[in-house]
DRENMITOR-284726 format. One line per field, with one value per atom (N, C-alpha, C, O): residue number from 1; chain; atom name; z, y, x. Coordinates in steps of 0.05 Angstrom, whole numbers, plus 5000, padded with zeros to 4 digits. Layout:
i <- (NUM_...)
ch <- (A_...)
at <- (CA_...)
Z <- (Z_...)
Y <- (Y_...)
X <- (X_...)
This chain:
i <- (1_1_1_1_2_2_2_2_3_3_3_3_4_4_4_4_5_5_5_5_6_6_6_6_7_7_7_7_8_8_8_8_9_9_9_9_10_10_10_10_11_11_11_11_12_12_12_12_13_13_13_13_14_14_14_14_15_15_15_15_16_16_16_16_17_17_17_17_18_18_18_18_19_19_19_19_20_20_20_20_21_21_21_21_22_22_22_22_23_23_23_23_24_24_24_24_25_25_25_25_26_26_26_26_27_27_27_27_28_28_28_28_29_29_29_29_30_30_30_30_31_31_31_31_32_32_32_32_33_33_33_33_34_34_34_34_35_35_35_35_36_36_36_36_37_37_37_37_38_38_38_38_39_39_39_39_40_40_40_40_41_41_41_41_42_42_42_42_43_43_43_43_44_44_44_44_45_45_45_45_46_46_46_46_47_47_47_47_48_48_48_48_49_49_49_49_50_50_50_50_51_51_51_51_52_52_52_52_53_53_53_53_54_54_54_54_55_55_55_55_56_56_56_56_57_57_57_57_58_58_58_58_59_59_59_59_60_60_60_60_61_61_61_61_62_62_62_62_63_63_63_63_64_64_64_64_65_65_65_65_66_66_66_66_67_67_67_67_68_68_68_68_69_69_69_69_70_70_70_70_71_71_71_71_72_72_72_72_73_73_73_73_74_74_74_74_75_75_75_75_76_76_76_76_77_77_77_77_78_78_78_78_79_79_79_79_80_80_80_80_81_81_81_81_82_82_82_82_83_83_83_83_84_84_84_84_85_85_85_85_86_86_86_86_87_87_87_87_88_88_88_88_89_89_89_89_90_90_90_90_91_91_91_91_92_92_92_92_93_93_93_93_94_94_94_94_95_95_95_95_96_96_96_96_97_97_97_97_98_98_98_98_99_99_99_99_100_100_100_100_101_101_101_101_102_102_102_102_103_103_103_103_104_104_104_104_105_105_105_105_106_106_106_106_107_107_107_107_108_108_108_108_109_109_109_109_110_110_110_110_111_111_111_111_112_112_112_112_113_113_113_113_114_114_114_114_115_115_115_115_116_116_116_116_117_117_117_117_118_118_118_118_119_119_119_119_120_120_120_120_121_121_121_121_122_122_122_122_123_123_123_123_124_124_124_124_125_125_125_125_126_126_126_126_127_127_127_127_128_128_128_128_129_129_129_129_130_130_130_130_131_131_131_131_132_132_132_132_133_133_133_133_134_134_134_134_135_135_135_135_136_136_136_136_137_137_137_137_138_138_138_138_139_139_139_139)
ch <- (A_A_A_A_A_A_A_A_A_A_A_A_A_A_A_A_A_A_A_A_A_A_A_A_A_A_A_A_A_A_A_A_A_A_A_A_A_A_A_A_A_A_A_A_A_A_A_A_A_A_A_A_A_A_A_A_A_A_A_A_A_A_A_A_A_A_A_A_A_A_A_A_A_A_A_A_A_A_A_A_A_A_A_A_A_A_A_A_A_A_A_A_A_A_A_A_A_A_A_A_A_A_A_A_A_A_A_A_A_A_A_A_A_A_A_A_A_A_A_A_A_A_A_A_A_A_A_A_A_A_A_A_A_A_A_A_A_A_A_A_A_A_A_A_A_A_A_A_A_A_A_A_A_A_A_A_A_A_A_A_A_A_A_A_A_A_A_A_A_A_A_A_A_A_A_A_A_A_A_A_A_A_A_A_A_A_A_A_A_A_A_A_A_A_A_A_A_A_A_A_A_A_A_A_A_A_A_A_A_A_A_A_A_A_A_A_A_A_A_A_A_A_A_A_A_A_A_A_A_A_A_A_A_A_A_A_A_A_A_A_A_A_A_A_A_A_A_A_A_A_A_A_A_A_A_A_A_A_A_A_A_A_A_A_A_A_A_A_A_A_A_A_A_A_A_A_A_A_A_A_A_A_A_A_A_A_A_A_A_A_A_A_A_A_A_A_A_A_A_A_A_A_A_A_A_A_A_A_A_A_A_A_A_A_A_A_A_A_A_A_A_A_A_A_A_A_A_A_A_A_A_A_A_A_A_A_A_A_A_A_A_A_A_A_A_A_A_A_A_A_A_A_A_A_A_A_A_A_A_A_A_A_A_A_A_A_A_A_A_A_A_A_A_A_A_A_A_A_A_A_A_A_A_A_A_A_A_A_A_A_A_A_A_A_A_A_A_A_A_A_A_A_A_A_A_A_A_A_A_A_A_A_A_A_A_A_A_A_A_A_A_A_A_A_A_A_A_A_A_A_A_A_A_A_A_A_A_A_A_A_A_A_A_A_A_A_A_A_A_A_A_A_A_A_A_A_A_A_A_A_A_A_A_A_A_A_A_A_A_A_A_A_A_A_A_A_A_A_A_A_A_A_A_A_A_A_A_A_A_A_A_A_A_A_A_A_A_A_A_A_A_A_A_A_A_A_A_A_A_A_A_A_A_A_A_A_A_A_A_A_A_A_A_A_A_A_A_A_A_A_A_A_A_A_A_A_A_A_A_A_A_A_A_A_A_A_A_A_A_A_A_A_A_A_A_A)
at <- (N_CA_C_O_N_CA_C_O_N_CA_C_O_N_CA_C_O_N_CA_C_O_N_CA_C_O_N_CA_C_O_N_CA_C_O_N_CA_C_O_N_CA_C_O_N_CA_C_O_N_CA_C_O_N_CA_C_O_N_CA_C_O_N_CA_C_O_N_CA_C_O_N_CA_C_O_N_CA_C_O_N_CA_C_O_N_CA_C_O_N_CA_C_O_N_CA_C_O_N_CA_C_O_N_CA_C_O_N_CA_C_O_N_CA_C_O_N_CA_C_O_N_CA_C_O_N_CA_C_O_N_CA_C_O_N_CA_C_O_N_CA_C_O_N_CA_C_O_N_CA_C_O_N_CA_C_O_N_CA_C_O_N_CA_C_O_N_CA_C_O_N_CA_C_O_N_CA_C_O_N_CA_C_O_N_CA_C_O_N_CA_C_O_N_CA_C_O_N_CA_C_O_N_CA_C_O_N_CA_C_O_N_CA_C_O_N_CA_C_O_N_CA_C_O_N_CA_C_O_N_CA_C_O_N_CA_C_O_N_CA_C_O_N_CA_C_O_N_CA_C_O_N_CA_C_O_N_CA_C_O_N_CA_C_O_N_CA_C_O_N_CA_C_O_N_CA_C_O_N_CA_C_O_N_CA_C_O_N_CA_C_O_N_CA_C_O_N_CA_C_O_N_CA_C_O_N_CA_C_O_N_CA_C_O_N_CA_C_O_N_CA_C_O_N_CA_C_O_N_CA_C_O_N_CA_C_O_N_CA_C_O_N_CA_C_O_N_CA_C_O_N_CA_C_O_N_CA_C_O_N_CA_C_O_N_CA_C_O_N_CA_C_O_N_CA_C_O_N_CA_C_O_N_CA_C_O_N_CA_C_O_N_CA_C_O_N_CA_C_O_N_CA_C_O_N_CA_C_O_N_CA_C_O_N_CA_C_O_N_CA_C_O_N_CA_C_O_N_CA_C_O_N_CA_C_O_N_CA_C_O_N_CA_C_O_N_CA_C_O_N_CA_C_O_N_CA_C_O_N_CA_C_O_N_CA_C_O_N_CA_C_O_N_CA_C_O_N_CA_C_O_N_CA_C_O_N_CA_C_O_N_CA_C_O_N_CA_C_O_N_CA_C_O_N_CA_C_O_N_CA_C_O_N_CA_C_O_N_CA_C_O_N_CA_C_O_N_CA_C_O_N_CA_C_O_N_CA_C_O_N_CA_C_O_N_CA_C_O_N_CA_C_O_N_CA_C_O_N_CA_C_O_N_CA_C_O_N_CA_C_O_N_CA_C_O_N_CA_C_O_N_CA_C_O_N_CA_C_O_N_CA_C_O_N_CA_C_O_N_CA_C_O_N_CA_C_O_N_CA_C_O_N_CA_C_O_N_CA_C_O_N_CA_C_O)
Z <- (4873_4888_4916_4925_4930_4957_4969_4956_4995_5012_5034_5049_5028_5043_5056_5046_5082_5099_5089_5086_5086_5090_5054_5050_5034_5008_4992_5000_4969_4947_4929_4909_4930_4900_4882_4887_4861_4839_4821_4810_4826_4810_4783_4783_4758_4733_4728_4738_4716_4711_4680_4670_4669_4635_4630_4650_4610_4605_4587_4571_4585_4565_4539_4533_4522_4495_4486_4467_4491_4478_4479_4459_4506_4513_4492_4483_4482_4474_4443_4435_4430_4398_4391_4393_4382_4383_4398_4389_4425_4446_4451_4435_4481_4498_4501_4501_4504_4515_4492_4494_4464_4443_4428_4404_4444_4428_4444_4467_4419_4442_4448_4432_4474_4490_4504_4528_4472_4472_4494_4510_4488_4494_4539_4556_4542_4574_4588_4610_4574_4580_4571_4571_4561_4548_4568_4559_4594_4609_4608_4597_4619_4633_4656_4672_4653_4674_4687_4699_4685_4712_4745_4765_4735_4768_4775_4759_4802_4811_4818_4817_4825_4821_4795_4796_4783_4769_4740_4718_4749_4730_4732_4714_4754_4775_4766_4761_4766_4751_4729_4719_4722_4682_4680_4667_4690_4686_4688_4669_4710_4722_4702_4702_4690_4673_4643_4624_4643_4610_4609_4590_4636_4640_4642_4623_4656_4646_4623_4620_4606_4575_4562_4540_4577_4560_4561_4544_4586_4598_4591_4583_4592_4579_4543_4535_4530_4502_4498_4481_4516_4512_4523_4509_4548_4542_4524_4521_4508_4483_4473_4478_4456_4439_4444_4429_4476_4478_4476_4480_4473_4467_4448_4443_4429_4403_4391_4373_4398_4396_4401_4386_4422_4425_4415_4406_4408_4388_4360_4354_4342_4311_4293_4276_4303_4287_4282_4262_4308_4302_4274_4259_4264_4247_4216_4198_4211_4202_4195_4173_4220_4218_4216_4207_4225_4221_4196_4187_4183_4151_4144_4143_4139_4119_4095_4088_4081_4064_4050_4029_4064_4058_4045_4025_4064_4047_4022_4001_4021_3992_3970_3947_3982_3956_3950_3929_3966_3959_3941_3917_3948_3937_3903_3883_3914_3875_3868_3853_3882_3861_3855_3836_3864_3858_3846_3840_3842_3827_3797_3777_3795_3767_3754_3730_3770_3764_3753_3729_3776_3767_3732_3719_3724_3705_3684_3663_3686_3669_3662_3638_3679_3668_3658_3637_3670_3643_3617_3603_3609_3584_3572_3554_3586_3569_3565_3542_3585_3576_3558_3547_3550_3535_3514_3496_3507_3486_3457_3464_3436_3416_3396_3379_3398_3382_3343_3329_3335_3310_3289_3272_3292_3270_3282_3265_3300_3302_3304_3310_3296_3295_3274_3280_3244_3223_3233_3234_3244_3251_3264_3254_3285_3307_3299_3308_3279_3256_3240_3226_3241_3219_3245_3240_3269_3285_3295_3301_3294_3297_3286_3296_3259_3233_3231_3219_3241_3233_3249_3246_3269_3283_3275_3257_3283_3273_3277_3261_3304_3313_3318_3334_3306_3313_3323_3311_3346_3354_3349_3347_3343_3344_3357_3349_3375_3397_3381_3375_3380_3367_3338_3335_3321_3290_3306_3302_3319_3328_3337_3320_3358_3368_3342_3341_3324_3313_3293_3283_3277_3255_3264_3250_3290_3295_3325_3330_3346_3361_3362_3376_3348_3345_3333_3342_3301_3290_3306_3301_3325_3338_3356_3350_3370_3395_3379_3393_3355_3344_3335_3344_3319_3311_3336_3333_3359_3384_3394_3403_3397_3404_3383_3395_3367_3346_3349_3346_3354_3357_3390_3396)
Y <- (4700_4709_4697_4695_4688_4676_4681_4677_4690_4700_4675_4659_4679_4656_4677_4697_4664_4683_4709_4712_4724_4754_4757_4777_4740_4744_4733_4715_4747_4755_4741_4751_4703_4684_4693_4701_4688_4687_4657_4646_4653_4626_4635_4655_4620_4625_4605_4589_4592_4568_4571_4592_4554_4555_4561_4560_4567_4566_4548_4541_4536_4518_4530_4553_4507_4508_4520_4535_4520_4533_4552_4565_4567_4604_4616_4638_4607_4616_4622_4644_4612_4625_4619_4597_4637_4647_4640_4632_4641_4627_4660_4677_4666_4684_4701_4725_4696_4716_4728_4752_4717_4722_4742_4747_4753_4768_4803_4807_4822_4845_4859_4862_4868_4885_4914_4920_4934_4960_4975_4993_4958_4975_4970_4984_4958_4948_4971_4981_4977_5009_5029_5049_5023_5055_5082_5095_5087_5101_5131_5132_5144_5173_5158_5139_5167_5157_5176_5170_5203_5223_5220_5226_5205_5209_5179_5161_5177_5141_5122_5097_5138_5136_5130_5110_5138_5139_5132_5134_5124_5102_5073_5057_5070_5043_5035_5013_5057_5056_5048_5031_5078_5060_5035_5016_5033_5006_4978_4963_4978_4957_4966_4949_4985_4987_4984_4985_4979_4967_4937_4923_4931_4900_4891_4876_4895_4888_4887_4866_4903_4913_4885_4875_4874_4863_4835_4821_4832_4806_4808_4786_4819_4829_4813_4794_4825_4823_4788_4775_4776_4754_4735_4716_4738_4732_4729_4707_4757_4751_4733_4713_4731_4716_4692_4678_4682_4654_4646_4622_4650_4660_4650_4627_4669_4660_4639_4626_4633_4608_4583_4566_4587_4561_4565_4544_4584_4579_4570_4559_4574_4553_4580_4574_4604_4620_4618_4627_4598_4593_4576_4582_4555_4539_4560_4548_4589_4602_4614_4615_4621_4618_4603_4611_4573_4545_4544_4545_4542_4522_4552_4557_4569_4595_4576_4561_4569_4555_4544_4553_4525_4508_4517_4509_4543_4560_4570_4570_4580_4590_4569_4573_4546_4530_4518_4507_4521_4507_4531_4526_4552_4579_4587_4599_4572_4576_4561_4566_4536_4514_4516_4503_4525_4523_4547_4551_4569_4592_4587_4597_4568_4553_4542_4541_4528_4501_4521_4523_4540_4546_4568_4577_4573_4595_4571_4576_4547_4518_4513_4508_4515_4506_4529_4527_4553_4574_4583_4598_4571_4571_4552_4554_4527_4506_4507_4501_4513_4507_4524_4517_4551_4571_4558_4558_4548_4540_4522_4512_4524_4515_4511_4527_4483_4472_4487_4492_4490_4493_4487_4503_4454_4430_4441_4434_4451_4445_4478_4482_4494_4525_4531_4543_4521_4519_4513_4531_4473_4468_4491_4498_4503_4526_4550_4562_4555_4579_4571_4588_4543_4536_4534_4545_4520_4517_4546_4544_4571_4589_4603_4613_4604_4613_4593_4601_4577_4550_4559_4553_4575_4581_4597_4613_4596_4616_4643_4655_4651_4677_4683_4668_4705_4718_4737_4753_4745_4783_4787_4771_4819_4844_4848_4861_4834_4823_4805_4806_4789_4758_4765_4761_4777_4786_4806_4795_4824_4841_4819_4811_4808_4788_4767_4766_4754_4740_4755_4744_4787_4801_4827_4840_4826_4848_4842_4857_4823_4827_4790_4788_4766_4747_4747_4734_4765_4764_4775_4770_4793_4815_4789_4778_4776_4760_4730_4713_4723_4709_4718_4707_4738_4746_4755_4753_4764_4770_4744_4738_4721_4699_4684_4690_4674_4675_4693_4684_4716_4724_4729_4736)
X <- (2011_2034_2032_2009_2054_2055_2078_2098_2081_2090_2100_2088_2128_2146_2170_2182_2173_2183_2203_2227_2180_2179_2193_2206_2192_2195_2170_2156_2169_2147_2152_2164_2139_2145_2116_2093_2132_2102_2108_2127_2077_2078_2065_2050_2072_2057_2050_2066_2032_2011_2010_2003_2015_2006_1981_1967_1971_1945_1939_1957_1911_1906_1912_1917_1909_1922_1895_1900_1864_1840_1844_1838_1858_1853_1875_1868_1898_1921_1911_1918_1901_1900_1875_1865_1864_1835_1817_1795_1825_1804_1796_1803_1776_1771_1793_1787_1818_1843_1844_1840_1848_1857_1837_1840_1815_1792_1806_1812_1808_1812_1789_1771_1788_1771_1775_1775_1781_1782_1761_1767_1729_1715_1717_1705_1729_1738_1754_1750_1770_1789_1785_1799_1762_1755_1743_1724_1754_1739_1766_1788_1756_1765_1792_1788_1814_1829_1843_1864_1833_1837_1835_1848_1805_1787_1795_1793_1804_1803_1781_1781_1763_1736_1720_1706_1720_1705_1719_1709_1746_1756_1748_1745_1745_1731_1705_1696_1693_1662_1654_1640_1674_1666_1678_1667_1696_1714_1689_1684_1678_1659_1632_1614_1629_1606_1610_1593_1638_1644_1644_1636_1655_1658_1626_1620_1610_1588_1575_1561_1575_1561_1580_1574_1602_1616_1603_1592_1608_1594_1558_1548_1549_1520_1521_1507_1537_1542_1548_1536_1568_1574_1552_1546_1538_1517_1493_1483_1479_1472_1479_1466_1502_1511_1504_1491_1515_1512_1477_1478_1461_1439_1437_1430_1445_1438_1451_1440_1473_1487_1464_1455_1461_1441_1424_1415_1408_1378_1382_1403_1361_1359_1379_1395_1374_1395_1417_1429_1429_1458_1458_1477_1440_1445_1453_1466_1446_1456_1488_1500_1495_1520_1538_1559_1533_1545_1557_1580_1524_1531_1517_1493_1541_1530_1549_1531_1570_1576_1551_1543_1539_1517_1499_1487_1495_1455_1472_1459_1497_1509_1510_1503_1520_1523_1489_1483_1474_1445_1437_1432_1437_1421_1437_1430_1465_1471_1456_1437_1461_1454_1420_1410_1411_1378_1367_1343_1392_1378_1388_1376_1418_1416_1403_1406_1381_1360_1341_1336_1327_1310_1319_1301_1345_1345_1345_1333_1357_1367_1332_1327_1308_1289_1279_1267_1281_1262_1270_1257_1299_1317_1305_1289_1313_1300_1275_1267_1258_1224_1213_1193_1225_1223_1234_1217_1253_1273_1247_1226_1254_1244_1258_1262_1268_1285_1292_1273_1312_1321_1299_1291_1287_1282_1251_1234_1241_1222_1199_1176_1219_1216_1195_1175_1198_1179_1153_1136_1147_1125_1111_1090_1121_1114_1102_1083_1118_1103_1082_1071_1075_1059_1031_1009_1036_1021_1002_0978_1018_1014_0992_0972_1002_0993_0963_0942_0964_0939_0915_0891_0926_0897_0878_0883_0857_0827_0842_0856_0834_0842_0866_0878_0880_0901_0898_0885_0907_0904_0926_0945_0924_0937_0970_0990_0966_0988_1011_1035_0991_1002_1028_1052_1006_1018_1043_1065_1044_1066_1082_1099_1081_1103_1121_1145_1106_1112_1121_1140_1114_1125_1153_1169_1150_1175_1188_1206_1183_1194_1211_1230_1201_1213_1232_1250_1237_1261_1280_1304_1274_1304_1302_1323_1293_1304_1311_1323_1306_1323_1349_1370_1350_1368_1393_1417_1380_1405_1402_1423_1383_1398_1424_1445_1428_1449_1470_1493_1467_1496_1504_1527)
């Protein structure tokens, strides 16, 4: 505002194109007016003690912005698409490495069967719990 003989001009200045859509202006700041507005005093107060906590808070941030944490928030995309892709790999190799081919299932039973010692264990796995996990693999 400027004062030219004895009248009251106001100038308005654009603002940059950063502040206008989702810049700093564009964030709301409830917690800035959130005081008691009876007392004039002590609207003043809280007022200047919200603005700080605010300015406090944005500091943080900028903080963490510059440390290695930020690279978190950056490329959160990134750690998602790595973390599929490597919890595929690892399920792609314990399918497959577990896996025992069709043609080659016989030999396996014969290999089995060929050994000296069998435990207790062994005869159970191979007489009641291989046919149910063949049989629910197939269907």
């Amino acid at each position: 505002e400027i004062v030219r003989e004895k009248r009251l001009e106001r100038v308005y200045f654009p603002l940059p194109q950063s502040c206008i859509s989702g810049g700093a202006l564009d964030k709301p700041f409830e917690g800035m007016y959130d005081t008691n507005r009876e007392d004039p005093d002590k609207k003043n107060q809280e007022f200047l003690d919200n603005m700080i906590l605010l300015i406090d808070r944005e500091e943080r941030n900028s903080h963490v912005r510059a440390s290695w944490l930020a690279f978190t928030v950056v490329h959160w995309d990134l750690l998602c698409t790595i973390s599929f892709w490597w919890s595929l790999l690892i399920h792609v190799v314990l399918v497959l490495g577990s896996y025992v081919p069709l043609f080659l299932r016989d030999k396996q039973q014969e290999h089995l069967l060929a050994q000296d010692e069998i435990t207790d264990a062994e005869i159970f796995m191979q007489n009641v719990l291989l046919p149910i996990t063949t049989d629910a693999a197939f269907w």
